[in-house]
C-alpha positions as CSV (number, residue, x, y, z in Angstrom):
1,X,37.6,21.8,-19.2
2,X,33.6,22.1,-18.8
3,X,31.9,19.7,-15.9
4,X,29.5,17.4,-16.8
5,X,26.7,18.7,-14.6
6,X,23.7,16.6,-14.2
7,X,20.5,18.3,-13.5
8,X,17.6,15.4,-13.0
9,X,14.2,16.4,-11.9
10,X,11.8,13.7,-11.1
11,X,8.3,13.4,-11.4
12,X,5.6,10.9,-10.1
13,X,3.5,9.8,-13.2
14,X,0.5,11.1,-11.9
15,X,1.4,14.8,-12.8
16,X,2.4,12.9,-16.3
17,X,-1.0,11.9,-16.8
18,X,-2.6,14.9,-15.5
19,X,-0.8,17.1,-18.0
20,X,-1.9,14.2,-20.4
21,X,-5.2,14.6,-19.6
22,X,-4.6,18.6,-19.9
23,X,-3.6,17.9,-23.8
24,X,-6.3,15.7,-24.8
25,X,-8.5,17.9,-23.6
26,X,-10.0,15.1,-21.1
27,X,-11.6,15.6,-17.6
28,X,-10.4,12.5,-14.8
29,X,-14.2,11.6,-15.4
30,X,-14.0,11.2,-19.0
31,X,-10.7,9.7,-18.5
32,X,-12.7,7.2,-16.2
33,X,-14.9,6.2,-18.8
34,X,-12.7,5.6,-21.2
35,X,-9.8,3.3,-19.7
36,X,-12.3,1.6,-17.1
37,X,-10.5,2.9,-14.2
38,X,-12.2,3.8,-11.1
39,X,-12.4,7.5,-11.0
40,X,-11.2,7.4,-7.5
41,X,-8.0,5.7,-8.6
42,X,-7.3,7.6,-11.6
43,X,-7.7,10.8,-9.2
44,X,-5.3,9.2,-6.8
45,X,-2.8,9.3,-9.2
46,X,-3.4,12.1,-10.7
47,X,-2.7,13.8,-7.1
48,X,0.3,11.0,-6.8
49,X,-1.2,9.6,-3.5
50,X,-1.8,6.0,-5.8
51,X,1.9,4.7,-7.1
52,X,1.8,3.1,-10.9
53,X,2.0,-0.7,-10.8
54,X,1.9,-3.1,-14.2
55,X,-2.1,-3.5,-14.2
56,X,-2.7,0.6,-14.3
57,X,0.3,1.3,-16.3
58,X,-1.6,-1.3,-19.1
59,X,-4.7,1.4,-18.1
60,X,-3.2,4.2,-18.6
61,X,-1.3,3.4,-22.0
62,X,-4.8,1.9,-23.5
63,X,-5.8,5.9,-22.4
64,X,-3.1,7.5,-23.4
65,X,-1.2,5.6,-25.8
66,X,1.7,5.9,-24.1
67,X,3.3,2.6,-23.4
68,X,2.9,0.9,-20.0
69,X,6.7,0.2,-19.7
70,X,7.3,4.0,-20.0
71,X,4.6,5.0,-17.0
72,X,6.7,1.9,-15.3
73,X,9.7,3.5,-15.6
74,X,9.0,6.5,-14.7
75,X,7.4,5.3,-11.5
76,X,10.6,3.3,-10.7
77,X,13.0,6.6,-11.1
78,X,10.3,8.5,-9.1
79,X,10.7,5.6,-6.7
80,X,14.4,5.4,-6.4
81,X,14.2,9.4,-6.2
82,X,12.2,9.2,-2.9
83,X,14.2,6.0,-1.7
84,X,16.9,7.8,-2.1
85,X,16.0,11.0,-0.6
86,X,14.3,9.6,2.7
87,X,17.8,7.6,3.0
88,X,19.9,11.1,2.9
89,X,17.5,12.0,5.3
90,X,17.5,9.3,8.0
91,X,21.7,9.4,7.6
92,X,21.7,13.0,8.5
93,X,19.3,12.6,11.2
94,X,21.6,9.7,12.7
95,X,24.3,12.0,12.1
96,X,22.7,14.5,14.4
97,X,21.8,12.1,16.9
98,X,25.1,10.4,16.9
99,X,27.0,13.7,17.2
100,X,24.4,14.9,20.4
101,X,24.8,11.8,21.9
102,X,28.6,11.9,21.5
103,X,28.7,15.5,23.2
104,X,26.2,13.9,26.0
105,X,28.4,11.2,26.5
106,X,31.4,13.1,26.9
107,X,29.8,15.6,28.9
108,X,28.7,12.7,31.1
109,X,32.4,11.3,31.1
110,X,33.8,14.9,32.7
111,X,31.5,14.9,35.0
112,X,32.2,11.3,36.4
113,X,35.9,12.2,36.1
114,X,35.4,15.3,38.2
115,X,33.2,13.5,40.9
116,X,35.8,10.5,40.7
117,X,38.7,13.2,41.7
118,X,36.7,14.8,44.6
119,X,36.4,11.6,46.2
């Protein structure tokens, strides 16, 4: 019996467009020019420091011809990716915390006991 193994990579749209840009043969500048983005903005995403909302996904697809609700998309599954990942994160960090603090506490607890019996 074979497992179903599911091997998801996500990306931010920015390194979409920039391998867009890549095909067409297009500098961010050019790219500037030709949308009517800001070229500071279309370098932000490019770099994915500016998230994808609905006004620069309707940008990008007049640029690209790729439809706004695909850049959309992606940027929601590259959302819920990082949601997700800074969650497992916090979770093992409380873990961490929880299970120092429970070693602290019962440390404490002995040691109350102990004074407690040489009273």
């Amino acid at each position: 019996m074979e497992k179903d193994l599911k091997l998801a990579v996500y990306f931010h749209p920015g390194e979409t467009l920039g391998e867009k840009l890549q095909e067409m043969g297009l500098s961010s500048l050019e790219f500037s020019e030709v949308t009517g983005l800001d070229i500071d903005i279309v370098r932000g995403i490019i770099s994915c420091k500016i998230d994808v909302d609905k006004k620069l996904a309707e940008f990008l697809e007049k640029g690209t011809q790729i439809p706004a609700h695909l850049w959309l998309r992606q940027q929601e599954t590259f959302n819920r990716y990082r949601m997700e990942k800074l969650a497992k994160s916090l979770v093992n960090d409380m873990k961490k915390d929880f299970y120092g603090r429970k070693q602290q506490i019962k440390t404490s607890a002995e040691n109350l006991y102990r004074f407690a019996e040489s009273l």
